[in-house]
N, C-alpha and C positions, 0 to 999 in steps of 0.2 A: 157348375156346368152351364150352367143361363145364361152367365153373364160372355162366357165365350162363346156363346150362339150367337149374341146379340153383338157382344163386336164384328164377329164374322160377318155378320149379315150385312150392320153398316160399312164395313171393308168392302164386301162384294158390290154395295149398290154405288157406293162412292165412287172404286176403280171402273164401275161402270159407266158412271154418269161422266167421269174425267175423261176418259177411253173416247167414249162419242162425241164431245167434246171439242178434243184434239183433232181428231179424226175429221170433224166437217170444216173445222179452221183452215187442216191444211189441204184439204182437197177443197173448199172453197179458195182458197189465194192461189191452187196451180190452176185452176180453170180461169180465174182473174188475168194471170200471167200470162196464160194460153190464148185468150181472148185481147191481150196488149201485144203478145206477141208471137203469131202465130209456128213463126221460124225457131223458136226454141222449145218446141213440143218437146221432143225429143230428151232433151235436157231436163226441163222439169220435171218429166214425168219419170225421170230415177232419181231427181231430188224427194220426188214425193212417196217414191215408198221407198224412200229411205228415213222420209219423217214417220208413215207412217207404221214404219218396225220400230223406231224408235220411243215411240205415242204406246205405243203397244205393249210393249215392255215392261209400263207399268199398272198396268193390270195385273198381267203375269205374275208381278212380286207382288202384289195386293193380295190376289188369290193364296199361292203360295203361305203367306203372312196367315192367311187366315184360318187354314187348313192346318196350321201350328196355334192357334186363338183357341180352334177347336178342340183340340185334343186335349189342351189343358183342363 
């Protein structure tokens, strides 16, 4: 049982730290974008949450993953 605690754990702090990560990359390069080009606001900002569901995602299955680590 310990040891599936302790993968879980570093599962969750890992899909964490990747999550936030992803997360500032890509909202730092749309405001970059935004700030090169202010006419394609618009556009970016559904490229960008569409990276950022996609960033997202894998936490989701990290979690998931872990909550099966656990039970074993």
């Amino acid at each position: 049982m310990g040891m599936g605690l302790i993968s879980a754990a570093i599962m969750f702090g890992l899909a964490a730290l990747g999550a936030s990560i992803g997360n500032a990359l890509v909202v730092s390069r749309t405001i970059e974008g935004t700030a090169r080009q202010p006419e394609a606001r618009g556009s970016l900002m559904g490229l960008m949450f569409l990276g950022l569901g996609l960033v997202e995602a894998l936490p989701i299955i990290a979690v998931a993953m872990a909550f099966v680590f656990m039970n074993r």
